[in-house]
C-alpha positions as CSV (number, residue, x, y, z in Angstrom):
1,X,26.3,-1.1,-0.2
2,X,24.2,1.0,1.8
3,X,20.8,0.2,3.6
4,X,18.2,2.3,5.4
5,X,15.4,1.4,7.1
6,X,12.0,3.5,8.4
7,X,8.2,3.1,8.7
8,X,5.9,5.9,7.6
9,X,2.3,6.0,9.6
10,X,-1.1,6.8,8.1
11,X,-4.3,6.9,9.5
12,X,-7.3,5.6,8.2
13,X,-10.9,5.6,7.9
14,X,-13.4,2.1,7.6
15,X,-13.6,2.6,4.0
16,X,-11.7,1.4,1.7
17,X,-8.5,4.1,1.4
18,X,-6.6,4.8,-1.2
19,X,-3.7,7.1,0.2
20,X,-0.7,8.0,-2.1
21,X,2.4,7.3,-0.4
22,X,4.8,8.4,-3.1
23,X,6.2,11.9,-1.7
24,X,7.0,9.9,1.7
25,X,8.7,7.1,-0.3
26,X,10.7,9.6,-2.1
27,X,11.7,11.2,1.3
28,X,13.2,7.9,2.6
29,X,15.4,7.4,-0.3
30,X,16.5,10.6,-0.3
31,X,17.6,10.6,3.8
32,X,19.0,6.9,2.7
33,X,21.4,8.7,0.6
34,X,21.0,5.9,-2.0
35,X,21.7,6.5,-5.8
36,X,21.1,4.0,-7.2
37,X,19.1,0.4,-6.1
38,X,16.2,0.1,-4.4
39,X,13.2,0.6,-2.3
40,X,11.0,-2.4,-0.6
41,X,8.0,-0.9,0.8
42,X,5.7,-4.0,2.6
43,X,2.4,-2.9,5.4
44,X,2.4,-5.2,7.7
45,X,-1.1,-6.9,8.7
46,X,-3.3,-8.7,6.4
47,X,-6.3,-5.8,5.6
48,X,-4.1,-3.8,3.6
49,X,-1.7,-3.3,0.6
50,X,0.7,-1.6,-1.5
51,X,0.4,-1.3,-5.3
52,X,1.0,1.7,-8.2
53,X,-1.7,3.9,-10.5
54,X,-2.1,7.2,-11.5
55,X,-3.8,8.7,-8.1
56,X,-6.5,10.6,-10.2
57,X,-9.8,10.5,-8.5
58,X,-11.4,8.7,-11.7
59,X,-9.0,5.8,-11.7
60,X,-9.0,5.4,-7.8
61,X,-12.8,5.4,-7.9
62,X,-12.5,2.6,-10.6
63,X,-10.0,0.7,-8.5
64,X,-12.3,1.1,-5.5
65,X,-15.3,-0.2,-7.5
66,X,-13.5,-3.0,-9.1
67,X,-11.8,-4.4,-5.7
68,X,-15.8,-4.2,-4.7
69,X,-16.3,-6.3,-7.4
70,X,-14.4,-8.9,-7.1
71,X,-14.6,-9.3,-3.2
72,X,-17.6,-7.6,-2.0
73,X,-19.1,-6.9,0.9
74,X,-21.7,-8.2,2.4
75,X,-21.6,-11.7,1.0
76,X,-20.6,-14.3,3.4
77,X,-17.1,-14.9,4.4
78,X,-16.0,-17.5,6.5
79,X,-14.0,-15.7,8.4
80,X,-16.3,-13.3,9.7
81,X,-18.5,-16.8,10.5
82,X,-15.1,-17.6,12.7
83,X,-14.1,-14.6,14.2
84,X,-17.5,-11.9,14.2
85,X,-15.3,-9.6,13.1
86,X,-17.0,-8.7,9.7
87,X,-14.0,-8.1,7.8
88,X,-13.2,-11.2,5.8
89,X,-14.0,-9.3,2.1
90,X,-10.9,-7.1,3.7
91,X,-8.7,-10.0,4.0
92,X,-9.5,-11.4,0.3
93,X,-8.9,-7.7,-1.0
94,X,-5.6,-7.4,0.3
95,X,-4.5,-11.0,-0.4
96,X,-5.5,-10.1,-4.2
97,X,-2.9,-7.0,-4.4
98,X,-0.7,-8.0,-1.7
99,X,1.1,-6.4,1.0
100,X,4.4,-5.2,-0.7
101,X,5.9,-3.8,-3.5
102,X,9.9,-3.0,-5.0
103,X,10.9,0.2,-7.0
104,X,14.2,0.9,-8.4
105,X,16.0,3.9,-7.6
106,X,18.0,5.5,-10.3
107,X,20.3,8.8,-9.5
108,X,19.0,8.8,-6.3
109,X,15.3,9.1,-7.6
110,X,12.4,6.6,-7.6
111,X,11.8,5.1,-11.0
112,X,8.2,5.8,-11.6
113,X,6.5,6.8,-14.9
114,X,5.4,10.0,-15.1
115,X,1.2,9.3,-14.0
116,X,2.9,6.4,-11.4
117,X,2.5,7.1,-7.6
118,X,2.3,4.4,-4.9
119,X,-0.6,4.1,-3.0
120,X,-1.4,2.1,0.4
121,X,-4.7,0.7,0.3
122,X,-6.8,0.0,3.4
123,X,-9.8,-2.2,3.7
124,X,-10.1,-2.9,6.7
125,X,-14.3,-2.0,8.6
126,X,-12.6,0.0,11.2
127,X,-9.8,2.9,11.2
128,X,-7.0,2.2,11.9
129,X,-3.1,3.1,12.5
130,X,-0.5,1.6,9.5
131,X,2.5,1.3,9.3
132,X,4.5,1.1,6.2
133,X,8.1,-0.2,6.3
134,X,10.1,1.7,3.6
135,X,13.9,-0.9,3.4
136,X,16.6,1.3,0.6
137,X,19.2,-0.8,-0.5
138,X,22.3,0.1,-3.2
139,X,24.8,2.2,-3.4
């Protein structure tokens, strides 16, 4: 069994990004020399998250407006009333999607359909720095 362990950086803006993370994925399993298992990708902190969807302007603009949707900004949170830090909507968002996410790898290759990338998704109301940790396991 092997394992391999490495965290990819992004930056961000105070929007909410949507940044596809696929091709680095793909690059860790391939230096993990794994071929078949899989990958564990988790962003630590709780503003942001991991999840899959075909990262075509139209659908990422529908994701975007339906995360908006459900927790908005500008509505009170109580965490902002805590902490004055105005980013409670970003908190909810990423509790919603979650900070981490398992794909198989088959023939050394993730195992995504063919419109499938993996995107990183910030919400946080300032940029900021993150970190992904990319864990390959198998053989």
């Amino acid at each position: 069994m092997k394992f391999h362990r490495e965290e990819i950086r992004f930056a961000t803006t105070a929007g909410t990004d949507v940044i596809d993370i696929t091709r680095d994925a793909a690059r860790v399993v391939t230096a993990a020399g794994v071929l078949e298992g899989q990958v564990l990708l988790f962003v630590p902190g709780s503003t942001a998250a991991l999840t899959t969807i075909e990262c075509e302007a139209g659908v990422v603009r529908d994701l975007v407006d339906a995360i908006e949707r459900l927790a908005p900004r500008g509505m009170p949170y109580r965490h902002d009333a805590r902490w004055g830090d105005g980013n409670g909507y970003s908190h909810v968002r990423a509790a919603l999607l979650g900070p981490s996410l398992t794909v198989p790898v088959a023939s050394g290759c993730l195992v995504l359909g063919t419109w499938q990338q993996i995107v990183l998704l910030d919400f946080d109301n300032r940029p900021r720095q993150r970190a992904v940790v990319v864990q390959v396991s198998g053989i």
